[in-house]
C-alpha positions in Angstrom: -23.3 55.6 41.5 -22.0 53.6 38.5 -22.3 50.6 39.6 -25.8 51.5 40.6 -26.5 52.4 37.4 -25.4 49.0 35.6 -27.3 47.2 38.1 -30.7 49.0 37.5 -30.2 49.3 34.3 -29.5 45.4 33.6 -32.5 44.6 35.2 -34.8 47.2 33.9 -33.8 46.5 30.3 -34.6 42.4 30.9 -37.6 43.6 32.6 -38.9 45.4 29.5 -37.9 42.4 27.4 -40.1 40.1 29.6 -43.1 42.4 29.9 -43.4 42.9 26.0 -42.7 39.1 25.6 -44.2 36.9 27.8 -43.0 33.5 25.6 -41.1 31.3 27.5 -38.9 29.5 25.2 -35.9 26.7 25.3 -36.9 22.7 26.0 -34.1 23.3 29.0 -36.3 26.3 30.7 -39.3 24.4 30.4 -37.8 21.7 31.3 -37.0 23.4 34.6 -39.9 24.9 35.2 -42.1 21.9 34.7 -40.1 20.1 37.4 -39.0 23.0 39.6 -38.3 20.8 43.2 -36.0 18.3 41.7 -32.5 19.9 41.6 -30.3 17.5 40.1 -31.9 16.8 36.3 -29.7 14.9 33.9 -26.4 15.7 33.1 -27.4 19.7 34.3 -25.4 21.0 37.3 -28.0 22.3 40.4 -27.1 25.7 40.9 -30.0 27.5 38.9 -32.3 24.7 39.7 -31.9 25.9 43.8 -32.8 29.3 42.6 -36.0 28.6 40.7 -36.9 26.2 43.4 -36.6 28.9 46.2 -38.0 30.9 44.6 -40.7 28.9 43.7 -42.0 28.6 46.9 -43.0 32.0 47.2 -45.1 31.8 43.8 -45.1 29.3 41.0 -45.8 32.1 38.7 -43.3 31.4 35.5 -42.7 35.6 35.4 -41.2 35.4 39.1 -38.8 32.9 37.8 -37.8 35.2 34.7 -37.2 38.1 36.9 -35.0 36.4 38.9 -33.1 35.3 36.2 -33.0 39.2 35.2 -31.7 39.6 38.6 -28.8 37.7 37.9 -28.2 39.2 34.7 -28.1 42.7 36.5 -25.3 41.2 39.4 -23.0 40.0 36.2 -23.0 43.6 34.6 -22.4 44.6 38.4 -19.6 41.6 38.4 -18.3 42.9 35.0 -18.0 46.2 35.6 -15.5 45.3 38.0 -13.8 43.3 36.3 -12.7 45.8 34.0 -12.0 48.3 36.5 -9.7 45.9 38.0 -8.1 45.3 34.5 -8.4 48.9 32.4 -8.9 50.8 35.1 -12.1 52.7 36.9 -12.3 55.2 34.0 -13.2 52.4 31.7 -15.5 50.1 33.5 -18.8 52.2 32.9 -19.0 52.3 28.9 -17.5 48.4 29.3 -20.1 47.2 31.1 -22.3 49.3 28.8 -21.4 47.6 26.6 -21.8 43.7 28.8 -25.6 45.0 29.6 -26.7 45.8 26.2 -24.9 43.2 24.4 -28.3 41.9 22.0 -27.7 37.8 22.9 -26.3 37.9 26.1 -29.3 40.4 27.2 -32.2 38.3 25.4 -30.7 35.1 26.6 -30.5 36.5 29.7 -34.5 36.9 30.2 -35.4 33.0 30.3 -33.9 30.3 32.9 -30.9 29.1 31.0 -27.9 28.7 33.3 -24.9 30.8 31.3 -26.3 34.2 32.9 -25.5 32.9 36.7 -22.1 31.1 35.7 -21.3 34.4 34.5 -22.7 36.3 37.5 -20.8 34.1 39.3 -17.4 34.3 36.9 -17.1 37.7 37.0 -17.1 38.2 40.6 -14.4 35.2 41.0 -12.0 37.2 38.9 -12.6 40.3 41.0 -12.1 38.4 44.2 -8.6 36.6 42.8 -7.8 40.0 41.3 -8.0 41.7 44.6 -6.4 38.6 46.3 -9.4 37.9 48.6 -9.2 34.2 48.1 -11.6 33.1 50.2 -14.2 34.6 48.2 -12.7 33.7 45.0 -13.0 30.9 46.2 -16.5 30.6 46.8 -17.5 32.4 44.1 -15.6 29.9 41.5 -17.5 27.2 43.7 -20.6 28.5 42.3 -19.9 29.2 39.0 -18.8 25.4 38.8 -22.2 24.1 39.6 -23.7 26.1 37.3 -22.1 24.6 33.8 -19.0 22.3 33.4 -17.2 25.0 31.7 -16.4 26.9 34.5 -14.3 23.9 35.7 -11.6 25.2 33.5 -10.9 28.5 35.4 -10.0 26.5 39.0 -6.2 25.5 37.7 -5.8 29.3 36.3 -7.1 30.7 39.8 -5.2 27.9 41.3 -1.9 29.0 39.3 -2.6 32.6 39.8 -2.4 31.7 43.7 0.6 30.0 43.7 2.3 32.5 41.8 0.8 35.8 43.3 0.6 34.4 46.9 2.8 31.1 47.6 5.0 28.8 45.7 5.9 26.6 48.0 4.6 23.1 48.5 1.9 24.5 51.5 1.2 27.1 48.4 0.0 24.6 45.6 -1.8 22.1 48.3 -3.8 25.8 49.4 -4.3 26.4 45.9 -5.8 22.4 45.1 -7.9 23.1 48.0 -9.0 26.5 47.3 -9.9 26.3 43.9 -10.6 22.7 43.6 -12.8 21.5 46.3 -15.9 22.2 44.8 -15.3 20.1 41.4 -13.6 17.4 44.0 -17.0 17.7 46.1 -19.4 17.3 42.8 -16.9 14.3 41.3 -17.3 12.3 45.0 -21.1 12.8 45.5 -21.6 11.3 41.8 -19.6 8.9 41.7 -18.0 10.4 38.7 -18.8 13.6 36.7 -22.2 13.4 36.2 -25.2 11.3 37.7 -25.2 7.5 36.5 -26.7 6.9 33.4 -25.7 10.6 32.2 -22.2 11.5 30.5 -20.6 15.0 29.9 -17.4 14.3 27.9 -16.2 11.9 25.1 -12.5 10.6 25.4 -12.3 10.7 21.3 -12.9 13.5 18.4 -13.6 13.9 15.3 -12.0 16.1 12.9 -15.3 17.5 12.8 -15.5 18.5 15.7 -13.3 21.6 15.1 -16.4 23.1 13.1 -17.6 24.1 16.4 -15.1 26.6 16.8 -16.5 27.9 13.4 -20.1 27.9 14.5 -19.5 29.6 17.6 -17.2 32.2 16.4 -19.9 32.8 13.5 -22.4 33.1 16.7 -20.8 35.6 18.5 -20.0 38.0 15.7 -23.2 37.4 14.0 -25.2 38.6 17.4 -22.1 41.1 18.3 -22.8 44.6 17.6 -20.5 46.2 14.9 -18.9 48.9 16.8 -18.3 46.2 19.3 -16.4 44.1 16.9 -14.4 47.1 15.9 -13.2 48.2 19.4 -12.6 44.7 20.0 -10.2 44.8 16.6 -8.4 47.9 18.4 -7.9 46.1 21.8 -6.8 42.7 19.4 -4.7 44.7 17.8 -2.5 46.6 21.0 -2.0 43.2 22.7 -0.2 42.4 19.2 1.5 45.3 19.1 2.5 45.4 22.4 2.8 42.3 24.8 4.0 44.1 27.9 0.6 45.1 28.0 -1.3 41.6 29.5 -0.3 41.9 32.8 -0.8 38.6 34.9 -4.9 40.0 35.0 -5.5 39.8 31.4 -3.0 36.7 31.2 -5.6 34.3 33.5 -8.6 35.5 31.5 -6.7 34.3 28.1 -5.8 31.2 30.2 -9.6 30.9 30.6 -10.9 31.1 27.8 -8.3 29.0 25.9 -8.8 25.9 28.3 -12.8 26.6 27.4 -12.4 26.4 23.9 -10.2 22.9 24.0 -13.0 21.6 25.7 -15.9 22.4 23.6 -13.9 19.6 21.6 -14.8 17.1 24.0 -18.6 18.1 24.9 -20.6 14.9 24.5 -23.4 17.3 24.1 -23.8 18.3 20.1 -27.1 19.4 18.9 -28.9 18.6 15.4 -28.4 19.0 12.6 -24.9 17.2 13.2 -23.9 17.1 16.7 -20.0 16.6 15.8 -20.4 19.8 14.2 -22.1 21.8 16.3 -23.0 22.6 19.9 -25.9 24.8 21.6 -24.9 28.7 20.9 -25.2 29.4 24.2 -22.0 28.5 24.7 -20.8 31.4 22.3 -21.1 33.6 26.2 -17.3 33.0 27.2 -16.6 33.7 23.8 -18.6 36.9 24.2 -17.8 37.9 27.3 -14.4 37.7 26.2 -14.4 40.1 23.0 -16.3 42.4 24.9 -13.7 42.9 27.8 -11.2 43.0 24.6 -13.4 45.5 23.2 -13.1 47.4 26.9 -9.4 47.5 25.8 -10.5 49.4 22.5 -12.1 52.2 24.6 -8.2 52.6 26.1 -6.9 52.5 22.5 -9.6 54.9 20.8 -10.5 57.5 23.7 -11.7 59.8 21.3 -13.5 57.6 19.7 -14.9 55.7 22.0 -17.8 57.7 23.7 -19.5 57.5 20.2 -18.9 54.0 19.3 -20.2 53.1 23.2 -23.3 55.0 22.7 -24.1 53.4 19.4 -23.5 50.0 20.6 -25.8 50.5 22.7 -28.5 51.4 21.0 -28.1 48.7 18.3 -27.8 46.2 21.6 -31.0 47.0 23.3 -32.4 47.0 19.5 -31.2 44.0 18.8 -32.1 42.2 21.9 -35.8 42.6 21.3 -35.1 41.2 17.4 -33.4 38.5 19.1 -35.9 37.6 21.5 -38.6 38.0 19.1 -37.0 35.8 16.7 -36.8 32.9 19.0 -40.2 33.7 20.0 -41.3 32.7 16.3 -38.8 29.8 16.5 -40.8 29.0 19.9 
């Protein structure tokens, strides 16, 4: 019944958000909407363009669109809740994933057709699938998440070196792994002729030294949007993995993998964004960086059991607060 209850709960909370604001904002959503049928736009991977194109043939309403997307958000609680189970244990998934549904910018976010909600739908169940070794699904899951942004790209060679050393290091092992975990990215490279569509570009070959300012823009992001109580079990979980190392296990190991192969290439994204584009990039891509300190924060919960209930319930209730500040404020900025 846990599970159930994330699930209903993620949706019902992006439902309400909808209903009291019917604003569609972002130049990406409407973007999408205007042009629903044409799946491949820009530099943009497909996959959330299929969805808002199937679904669009039932209605071209823009709210059937937004629950969908609300949809989605609901399957990555459902996706995150296991993957904590599969790295804390069962007893800790519920208040974790809590903690995923309510958090305010993932959940407001979550309510328009930007992509980040699917790749992390889409994430979350990969790592379940490799953590349970059923590799075919990983597999297929990971394939989905990588034609949803460019940044899921960097988990296929830590799902293809969990593979190889979980399952098979032998020579047979890595060319399973390649094949496995990097078909999909293979697949997208062949059918463009390169990375992206001609005439549209993804990475730059050189940096700047300010380029490293992202990394302050995007850490200012998530804790600026990042419940307190959040931050604080998240400072708890930090804090054991310091003191004790033994305690990443090869689980906890692939998500650092992860998210460290992420954050190298936010320093190549050929995508900045005014006022300086070397300096900055969209803040959306502050959701690995989120979804990161929050299963770091499901660690907390382990650390400070007595503690915890409280600081789960508050979090909470400043999250689903917060969300509808959030989304009201970019409704103004709309």
């Amino acid at each position: 019944m846990r599970p159930l209850a994330i699930l209903l709960l993620g949706f019902a909370l992006r439902a309400a958000i909808i209903v009291s604001n019917p604003i569609i904002w972002g130049g990406d959503t409407i973007m999408r909407l205007f042009d629903r049928h044409t799946l491949v736009k820009a530099h943009q991977l497909p996959l959330l363009q299929v969805f808002i194109s199937g679904i669009s043939m039932i209605s071209m309403d823009p709210a059937l669109v937004r629950y969908m997307v609300a949809a989605l958000g609901a399957v990555a609680g459902l996706g995150f809740y296991w993957v904590v189970a599969d790295l804390f244990g069962e007893e800790w998934a519920f208040p974790g994933a809590l903690l995923f549904v309510t958090h305010p910018y993932v959940l407001a976010v979550s309510t328009v057709p930007f992509q980040e909600i699917l790749m992390l739908a889409c994430l979350t169940f990969a790592f379940h699938f490799l953590y349970t070794q059923r590799w075919l699904m990983a597999s297929l899951c990971l394939a989905a998440a990588c034609l949803t942004r460019y940044e899921a790209w960097a988990a296929c060679p830590v799902f293809a070196s969990a593979y190889i050393l979980r399952q098979d290091r032998s020579f047979i092992g890595i060319v399973k792994a390649a094949l496995l975990f990097g078909w999909m990215p293979v697949a997208w490279i062949l059918a463009c002729h390169g990375l992206t569509p001609a005439g549209h570009f993804v990475i730059n070959r050189s940096i700047s030294i300010w380029r490293f300012q992202r990394y302050v823009y995007l850490g200012w992001i998530t804790v600026k949007f990042t419940q307190i109580p959040v931050l604080l079990l998240a400072g708890a979980g930090a804090w054991r993995l310091y003191r004790d190392r033994s305690s990443i296990g090869w689980r906890l190991w692939a998500q650092i993998a992860f998210v460290t192969l992420f954050t190298i290439t936010v320093l190549f994204s050929a995508h900045g964004v005014p006022p300086d584009p070397e300096r900055y990039v969209t803040s959306r891509e502050a959701h690995l960086l989120i979804y990161f300190i929050l299963l770091v924060a499901a660690l907390g919960l382990v650390q400070l059991p007595r503690w915890g209930p409280a600081m789960v319930g508050l979090g909470v209730v400043l999250g689903i607060g917060g969300a509808f500040l959030v989304r009201a404020r970019f409704n103004f900025r709309a």
